[in-house]
C-alpha positions as CSV (number, residue, x, y, z in Angstrom):
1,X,-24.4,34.8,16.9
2,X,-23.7,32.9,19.9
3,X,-20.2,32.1,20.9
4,X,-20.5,28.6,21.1
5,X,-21.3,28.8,17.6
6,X,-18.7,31.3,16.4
7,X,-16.4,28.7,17.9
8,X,-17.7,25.9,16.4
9,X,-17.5,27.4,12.6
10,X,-14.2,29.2,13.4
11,X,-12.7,25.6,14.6
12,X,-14.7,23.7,11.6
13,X,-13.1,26.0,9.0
14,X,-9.8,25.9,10.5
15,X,-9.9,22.2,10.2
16,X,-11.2,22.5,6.1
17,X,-8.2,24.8,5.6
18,X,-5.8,22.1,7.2
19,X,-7.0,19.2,5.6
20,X,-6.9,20.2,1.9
21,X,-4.1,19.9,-0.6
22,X,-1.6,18.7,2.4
23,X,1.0,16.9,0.3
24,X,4.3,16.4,2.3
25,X,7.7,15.8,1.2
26,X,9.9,14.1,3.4
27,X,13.6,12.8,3.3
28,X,14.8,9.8,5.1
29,X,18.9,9.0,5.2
30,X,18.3,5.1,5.3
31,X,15.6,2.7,5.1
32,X,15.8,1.5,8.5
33,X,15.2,5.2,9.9
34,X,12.0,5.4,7.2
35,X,10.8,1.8,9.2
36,X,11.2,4.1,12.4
37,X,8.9,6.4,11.4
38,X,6.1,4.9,10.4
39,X,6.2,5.5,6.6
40,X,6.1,1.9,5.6
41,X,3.5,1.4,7.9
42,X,1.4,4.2,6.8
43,X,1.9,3.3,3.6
44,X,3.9,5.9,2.3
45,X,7.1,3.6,1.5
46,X,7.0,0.1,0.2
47,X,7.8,-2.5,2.2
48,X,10.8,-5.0,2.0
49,X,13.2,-1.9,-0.5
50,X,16.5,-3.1,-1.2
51,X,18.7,-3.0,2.0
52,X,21.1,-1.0,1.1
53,X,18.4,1.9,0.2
54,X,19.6,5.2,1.3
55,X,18.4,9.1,0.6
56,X,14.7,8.5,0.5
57,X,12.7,11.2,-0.9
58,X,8.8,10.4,-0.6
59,X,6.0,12.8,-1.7
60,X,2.4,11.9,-0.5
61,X,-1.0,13.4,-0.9
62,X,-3.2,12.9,2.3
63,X,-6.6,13.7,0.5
64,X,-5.9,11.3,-2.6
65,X,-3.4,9.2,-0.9
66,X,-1.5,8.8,-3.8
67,X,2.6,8.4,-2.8
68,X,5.5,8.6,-5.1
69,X,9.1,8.8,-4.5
70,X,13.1,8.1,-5.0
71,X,15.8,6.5,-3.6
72,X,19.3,5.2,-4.4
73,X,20.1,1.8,-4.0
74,X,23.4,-0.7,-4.4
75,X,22.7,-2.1,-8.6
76,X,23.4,-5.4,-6.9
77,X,21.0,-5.5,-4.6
78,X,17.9,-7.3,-4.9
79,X,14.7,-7.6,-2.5
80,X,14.3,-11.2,-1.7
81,X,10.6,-10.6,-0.2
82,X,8.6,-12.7,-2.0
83,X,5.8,-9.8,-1.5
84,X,7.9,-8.3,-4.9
85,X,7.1,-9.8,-8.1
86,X,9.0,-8.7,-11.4
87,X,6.6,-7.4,-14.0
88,X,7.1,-7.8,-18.1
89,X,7.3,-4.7,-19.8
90,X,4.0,-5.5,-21.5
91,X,2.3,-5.8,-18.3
92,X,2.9,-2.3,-17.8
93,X,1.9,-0.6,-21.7
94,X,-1.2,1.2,-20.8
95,X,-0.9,2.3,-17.4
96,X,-0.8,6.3,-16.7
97,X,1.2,7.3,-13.9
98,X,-0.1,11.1,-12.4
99,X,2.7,13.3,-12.2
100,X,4.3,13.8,-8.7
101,X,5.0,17.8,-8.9
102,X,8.3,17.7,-7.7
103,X,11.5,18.0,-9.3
104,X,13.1,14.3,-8.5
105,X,10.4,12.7,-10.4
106,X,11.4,11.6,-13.8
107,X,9.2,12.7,-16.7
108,X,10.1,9.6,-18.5
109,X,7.3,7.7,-15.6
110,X,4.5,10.4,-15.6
111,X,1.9,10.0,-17.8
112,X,1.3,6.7,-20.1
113,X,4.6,4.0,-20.0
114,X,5.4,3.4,-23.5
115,X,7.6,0.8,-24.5
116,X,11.2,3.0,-25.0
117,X,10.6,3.9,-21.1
118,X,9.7,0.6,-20.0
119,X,13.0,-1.2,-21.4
120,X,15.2,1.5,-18.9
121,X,13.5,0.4,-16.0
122,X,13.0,-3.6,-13.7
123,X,9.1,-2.8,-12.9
124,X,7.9,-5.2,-9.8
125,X,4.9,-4.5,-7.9
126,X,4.5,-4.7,-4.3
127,X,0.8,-6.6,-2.9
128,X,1.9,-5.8,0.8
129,X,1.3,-4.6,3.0
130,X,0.3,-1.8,0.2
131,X,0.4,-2.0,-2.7
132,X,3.0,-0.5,-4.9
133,X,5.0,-0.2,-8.3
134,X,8.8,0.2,-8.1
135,X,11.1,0.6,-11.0
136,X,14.9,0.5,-10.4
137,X,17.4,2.0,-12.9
138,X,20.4,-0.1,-12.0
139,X,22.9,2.2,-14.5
140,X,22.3,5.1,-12.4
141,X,21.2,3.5,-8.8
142,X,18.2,4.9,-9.0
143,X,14.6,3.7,-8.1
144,X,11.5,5.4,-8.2
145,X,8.0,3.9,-6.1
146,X,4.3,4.7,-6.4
147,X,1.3,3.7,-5.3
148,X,-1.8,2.6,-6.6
149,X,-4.0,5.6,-6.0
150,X,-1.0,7.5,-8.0
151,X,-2.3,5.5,-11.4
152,X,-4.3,7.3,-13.6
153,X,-7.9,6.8,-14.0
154,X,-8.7,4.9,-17.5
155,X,-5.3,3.1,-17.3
156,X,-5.7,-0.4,-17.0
């Protein structure tokens, strides 16, 4: 075998190896340093999260790119982008979220939303720049995004 083409297979593989199953985790203090890097943009984050949003956790698959995370947020605070529309529980009944394989994501949103789990939550969805499903848990602070290549085949 010629060395050219050793190269060529070694380098091909190599690149194979890299590019499957990459799912990073990554933690952003604030929302303003998550703008910074480019996760909005990329389409990792949802645009226009409460302002105070702090402690970002956001998991993302680069093969699928399906994107899921958490962050904590002041109960008072609401996103006045009109980009965020407030969904009705029954809006929702049907849709299967996958599951996000890490420990901060709530059992109660993997799989299919039934109507207990939808009355714990405010569900908007967010048309841009990509679009995405939130659900804040004012009680505890929490919210909880995902994108549309993170529902389910089959659901609605």
């Amino acid at each position: 075998m010629q060395p050219q083409t050793r190269f060529l297979l070694l380098t091909g593989s190599l690149l194979v190896g890299v590019s499957c199953g990459e799912q990073p985790e990554t933690n952003y203090q604030t929302i303003a340093i998550a703008r910074a890097s480019g996760a909005i943009e990329g389409g990792w984050i949802p645009a226009d999260l409460p302002a105070s949003t702090v402690l970002i956790q956001e998991k993302h698959d680069i093969d699928t790119n399906e994107a899921w995370g958490t962050f904590e947020f002041h109960p008072d605070d609401r996103s006045t982008s009109p980009s965020w529309v407030l969904l009705s529980p029954p809006t929702l009944a049907g849709y299967r979220i996958r599951p996000a394989d890490v420990e901060w994501w709530p059992t109660a949103l993997t799989g299919a939303l039934d109507q207990q789990i939808l009355n714990n939550f405010e569900f908007f969805v967010v048309e841009k720049p990509h679009r995405f499903w939130v659900a804040l848990d004012r009680k505890q602070r929490r919210g909880f995004f995902w994108n549309a290549n993170a529902i389910a085949s089959g659901s609605r």
